[in-house]
KEVEXLO-561918 format. One record per residue (C-alpha): residue in three letters; x, y, z. Coordinates in steps of 0.5 Angstrom, whole numbers, plus 500, padded with zeros to 3 digits. Layout:
BEGIN
ALAXYZ...
//
This chain:
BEGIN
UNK894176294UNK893168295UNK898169302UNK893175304UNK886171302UNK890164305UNK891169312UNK884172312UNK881164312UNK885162318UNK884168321UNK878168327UNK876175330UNK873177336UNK869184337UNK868185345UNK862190345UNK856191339UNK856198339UNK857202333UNK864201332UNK864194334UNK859193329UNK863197325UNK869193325UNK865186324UNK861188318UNK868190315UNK872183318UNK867180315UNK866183308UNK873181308UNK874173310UNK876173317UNK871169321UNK868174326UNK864173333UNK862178336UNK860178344UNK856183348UNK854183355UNK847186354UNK842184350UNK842187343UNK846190339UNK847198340UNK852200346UNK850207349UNK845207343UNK840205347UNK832203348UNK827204354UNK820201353UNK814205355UNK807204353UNK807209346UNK814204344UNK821203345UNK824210347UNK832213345UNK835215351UNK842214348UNK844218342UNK838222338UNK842224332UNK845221326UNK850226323UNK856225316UNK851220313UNK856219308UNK860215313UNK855210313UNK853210307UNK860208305UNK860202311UNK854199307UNK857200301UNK862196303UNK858189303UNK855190296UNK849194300UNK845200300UNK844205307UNK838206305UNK835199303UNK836197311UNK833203314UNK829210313UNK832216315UNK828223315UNK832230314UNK830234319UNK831242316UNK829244323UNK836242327UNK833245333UNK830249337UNK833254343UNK830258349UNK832262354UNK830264360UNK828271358UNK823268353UNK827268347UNK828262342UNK832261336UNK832256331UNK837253327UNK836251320UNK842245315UNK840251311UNK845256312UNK842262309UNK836260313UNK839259320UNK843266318UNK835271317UNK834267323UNK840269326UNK839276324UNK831276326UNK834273332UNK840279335UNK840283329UNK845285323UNK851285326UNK850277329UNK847275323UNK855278320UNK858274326UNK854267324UNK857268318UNK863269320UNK863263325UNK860258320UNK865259315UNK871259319UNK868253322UNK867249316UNK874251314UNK876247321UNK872241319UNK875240312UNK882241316UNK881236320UNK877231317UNK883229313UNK889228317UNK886227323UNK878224323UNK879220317UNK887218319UNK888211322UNK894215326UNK893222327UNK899225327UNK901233329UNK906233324UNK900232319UNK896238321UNK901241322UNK904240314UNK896242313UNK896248316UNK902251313UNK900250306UNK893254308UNK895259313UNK889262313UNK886257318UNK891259324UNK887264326UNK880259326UNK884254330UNK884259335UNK891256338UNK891258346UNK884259347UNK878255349UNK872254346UNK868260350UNK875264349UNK874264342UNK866265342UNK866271346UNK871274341UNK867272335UNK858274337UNK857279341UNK850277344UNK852272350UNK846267348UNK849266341UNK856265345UNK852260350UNK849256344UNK855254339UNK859252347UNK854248347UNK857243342UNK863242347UNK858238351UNK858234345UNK865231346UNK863231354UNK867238354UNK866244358UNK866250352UNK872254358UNK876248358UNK876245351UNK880248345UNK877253341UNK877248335UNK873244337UNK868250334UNK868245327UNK862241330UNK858246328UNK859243321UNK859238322UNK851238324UNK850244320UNK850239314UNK845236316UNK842231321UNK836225320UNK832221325UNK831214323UNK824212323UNK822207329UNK828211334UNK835211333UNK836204336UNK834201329UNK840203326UNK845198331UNK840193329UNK839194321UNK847194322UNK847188327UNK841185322UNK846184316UNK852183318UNK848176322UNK846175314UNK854176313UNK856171317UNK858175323UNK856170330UNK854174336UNK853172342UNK848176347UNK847177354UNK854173356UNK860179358UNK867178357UNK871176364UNK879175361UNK883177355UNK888172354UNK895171351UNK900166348UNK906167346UNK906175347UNK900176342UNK892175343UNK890168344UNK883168346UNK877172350UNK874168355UNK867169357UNK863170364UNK860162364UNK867159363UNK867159355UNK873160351UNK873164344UNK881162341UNK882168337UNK887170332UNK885178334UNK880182339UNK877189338UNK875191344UNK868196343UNK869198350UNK872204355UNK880203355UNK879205362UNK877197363UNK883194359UNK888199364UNK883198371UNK884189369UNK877189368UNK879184362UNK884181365UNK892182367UNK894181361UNK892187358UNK892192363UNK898194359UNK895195352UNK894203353UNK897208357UNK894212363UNK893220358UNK889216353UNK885215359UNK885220363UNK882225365UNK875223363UNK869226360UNK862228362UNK857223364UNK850225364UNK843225367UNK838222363UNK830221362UNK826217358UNK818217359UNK811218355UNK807223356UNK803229354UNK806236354UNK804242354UNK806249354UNK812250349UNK811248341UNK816243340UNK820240335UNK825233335UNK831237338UNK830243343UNK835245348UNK833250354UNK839255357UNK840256364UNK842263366UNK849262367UNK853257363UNK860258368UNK855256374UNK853249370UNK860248368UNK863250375UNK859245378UNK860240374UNK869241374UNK867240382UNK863233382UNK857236383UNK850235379UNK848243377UNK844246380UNK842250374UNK844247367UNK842247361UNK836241358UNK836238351UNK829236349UNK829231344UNK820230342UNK822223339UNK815223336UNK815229333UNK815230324UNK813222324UNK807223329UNK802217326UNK798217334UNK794220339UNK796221348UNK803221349UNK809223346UNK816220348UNK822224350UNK829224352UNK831230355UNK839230359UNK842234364UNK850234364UNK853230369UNK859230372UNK863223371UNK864218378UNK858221381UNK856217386UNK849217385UNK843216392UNK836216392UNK835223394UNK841225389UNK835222384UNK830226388UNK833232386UNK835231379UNK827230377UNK826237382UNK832241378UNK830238371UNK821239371UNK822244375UNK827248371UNK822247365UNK816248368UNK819255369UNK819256362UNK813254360UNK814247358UNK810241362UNK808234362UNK802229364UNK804225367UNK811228371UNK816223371UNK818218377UNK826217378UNK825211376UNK825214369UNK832217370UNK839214368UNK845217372UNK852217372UNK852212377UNK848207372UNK852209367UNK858206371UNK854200371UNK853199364UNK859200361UNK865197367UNK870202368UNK868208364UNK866212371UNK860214368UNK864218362UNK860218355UNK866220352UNK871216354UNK878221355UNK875228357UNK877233351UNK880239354UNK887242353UNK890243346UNK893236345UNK887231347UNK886230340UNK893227339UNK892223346UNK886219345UNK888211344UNK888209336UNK886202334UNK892199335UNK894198342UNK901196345UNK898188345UNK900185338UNK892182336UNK889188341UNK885193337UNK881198340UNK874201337UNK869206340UNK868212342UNK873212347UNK878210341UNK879216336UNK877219333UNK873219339UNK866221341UNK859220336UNK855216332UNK860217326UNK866217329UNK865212332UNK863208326UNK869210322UNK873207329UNK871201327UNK874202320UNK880204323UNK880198327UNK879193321UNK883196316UNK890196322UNK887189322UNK888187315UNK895191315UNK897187320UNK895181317UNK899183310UNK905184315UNK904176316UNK903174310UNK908177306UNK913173312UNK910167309UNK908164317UNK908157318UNK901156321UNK900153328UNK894149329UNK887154330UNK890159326UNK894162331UNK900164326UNK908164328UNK909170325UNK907177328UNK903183327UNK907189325UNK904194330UNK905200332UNK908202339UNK903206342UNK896208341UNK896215340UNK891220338UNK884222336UNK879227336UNK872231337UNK866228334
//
């Protein structure tokens, strides 16, 4: 234990990206010992968990929902805190609202008797018999796969494998061989539901006709809940950049990382766009792997993950953020409009192009915490293709597609967005170098994407990896419990170290070297 606190001591860290699994990993290293900087482009904390400002307050046009609250109550926990006493978070029953074209809705409850009567109200007994079913083998799924595969910091097929065999019953729920849809259109038999549960591979940044059928367990996964933060989403980031500041954590804003260097075959130090040099002992980069393999950071680290755990890549997203008052359609926090043809969308977007008739989320940020008058913020998103090379006209179409889309309905807003409200693919590319616009990082279609994600180790002893490009993939959850990942290979890796009694080299560099796995492997759905 004296050798393991001696290697922390001497040990510096620096976190590449203050999103949440860099925040994560930073909150953990310091809890720790290590000293920790974290370094960050833009200016605040949060990643994709972004802020717009507007004259009713900042608006989400990020991620709008915290699921698996335990997960962040364990990280808080981990520094002698409670989640609860840095932010205010509100259940919402309500999990959302669905429409369709044919004027019918549908609204879903984190009570699962509840969502099953509004089911049967809905499409009838039969469906309501389906639901249940679904539901079951859902959670069934979820609980598999948390286990051997999320919680893991290596999943393993081998694990799964181990794990389904002692329960066969869940062979037929994973669905092996089928898609998402596939799987849907044997389990309802009223399309809408089929066209709302291949909604949650979008979550992923899937298509439901390409990625596989157990990707179902998302369902669950909101099924157990969903909160809203008070004050938007963004002031989680800031509540976990808050105490990991107050826990020494150092941070530096509104200053990229340009280089990652090397010395003597390990990590040596992170070098930022004015020219500083951060000598580090380990890197977490928080960032999209494709930027590690494309040098956006460097040639020294083009080698730290493989080309499948990075290709091909997930959906982007067109993305509005504005205040306004609506009218027409009763709103509640989350609500999602249907287009008519999903394999329209879905074909679309396999070919690069903007949809010309997509489904819409809605997210009504001010509503269950209305506390003024006049406008309301919203967030709505479109899915977009990944590398869309977005023009003015492009943008002009988008706005055309989504408020028309709405309007038709029964949903319209005063005043109607201009495009300069509209976040595309495009900018996304821009924001977050090297990610073509992917919100997700891999895409997750085929049978094996869980097992291809990148894990936290890279092939570059003192090189981790955190974030939603890392497993166990895509969401505000999973991207946190990567961070865990990143800090607890981290301190085993220091362990190895320390138990080779290493000689210590001037700046803590350390002569012995990391026991590092040979490859990143794996990860999986949100």
């Amino acid at each position: 234990m004296e050798d393991d606190a001696l290697t922390r001591s001497q040990t510096r860290a620096v976190v590449i990206g203050a999103g949440i699994g860099g925040l994560s990993a930073a909150m953990r290293l310091v809890a720790q010992g290590l000293a920790v900087t974290v370094v960050e482009a833009a200016d605040m904390p949060g990643g994709k968990m972004r802020t717009t400002p507007s004259d009713a307050g900042p608006i989400d046009i990020g991620p709008t929902v915290l699921t698996m609250r335990p997960v962040f109550e364990e990280l808080f926990a981990n520094l002698g805190e409670r989640l609860t006493d840095h932010v205010t978070l509100h259940r919402d029953p309500l999990l959302a609202r669905h429409h369709w074209r044919d004027g019918s809705s549908l609204d879903l409850f984190d009570d699962p008797d509840a969502s099953a009567e509004a089911v049967r109200n809905f499409a009838g007994a039969k469906a309501e018999r389906q639901f249940r079913r679904f539901s079951a083998k859902a959670r069934a799924l979820f609980e598999a796969f948390d286990g051997p595969v999320m919680q893991a910091d290596t999943p393993r097929f081998s694990r799964l494998t181990a794990h389904v065999l002692r329960k066969p019953s869940l062979i037929p729920a994973m669905a092996p061989g089928l898609s998402l849809a596939r799987r849907l259109s044997l389990s309802f038999s009223d399309p809408r539901l089929q066209q709302l549960f291949g909604r949650y591979a979008t979550y992923v940044g899937g298509s439901p006709y390409q990625s596989p059928a157990v990707l179902g367990l998302i369902w669950h996964s909101e099924a157990q809940g969903v909160w809203s933060v008070a004050g938007g989403m963004h002031g989680l980031a800031k509540a976990m950049h808050d105490l990991a500041a107050s826990k020494g954590v150092e941070f530096i804003f509104s200053q990229p990382v340009t280089q990652i260097d090397q010395s003597e075959g390990r990590i040596a130090q992170a070098v930022l766009l004015d020219g500083t040099c951060l000598p580090a002992d380990v890197i977490v980069f928080n960032g999209d792997p494709r930027a590690l393999r494309h040098g956006f950071l460097g040639d020294a680290v083009t080698g730290a993950v493989p080309d499948t755990g990075t290709e091909p890549r997930s959906l982007s997203a067109f993305v509005w953020g504005f205040a306004a008052e609506p009218a027409g359609v009763d709103l509640v926090h989350h609500n999602v409009f249907f287009c008519d043809d999903p394999k329209v969308e879905f074909g679309d977007l396999a070919q690069g192009q903007m949809p010309r008739d997509a489904s819409l989320y809605v997210c009504a940020q001010d509503r269950g915490a209305r506390t003024h008058d006049g406008p309301e913020r919203f967030e709505i998103i479109m899915n977009g293709p990944p590398g869309h090379r977005t023009t003015t006209e492009d943008r002009k179409t988008c706005q055309t597609r989504t408020f028309e889309t709405l309007a038709r309905m029964g949903l319209t807003f005063s005043p109607t967005p201009d495009i300069s409200a509209l976040t595309t693919p495009a900018d996304f590319n821009r924001a977050f170098p090297a990610s073509d616009g992917s919100l997700y990082g891999r895409s997750p279609h085929g049978m094996s994407a869980t097992f291809q994600r990148p894990t936290a180790r890279t092939t570059i002893p003192g090189l981790y990896l955190a974030g939603g490009g890392a497993h166990p993939g895509a969401g505000i959850p999973m991207a946190c419990l990567s961070g865990k990942h990143a800090a607890a290979a981290i301190l085993s890796d220091l362990a190895s170290i320390s138990t080779s009694r290493p000689m210590a080299m001037p700046g803590g560099m350390s002569t012995g070297s990391a026991t590092m796995a040979p490859a990143p492997s794996p990860s999986s759905a949100s």
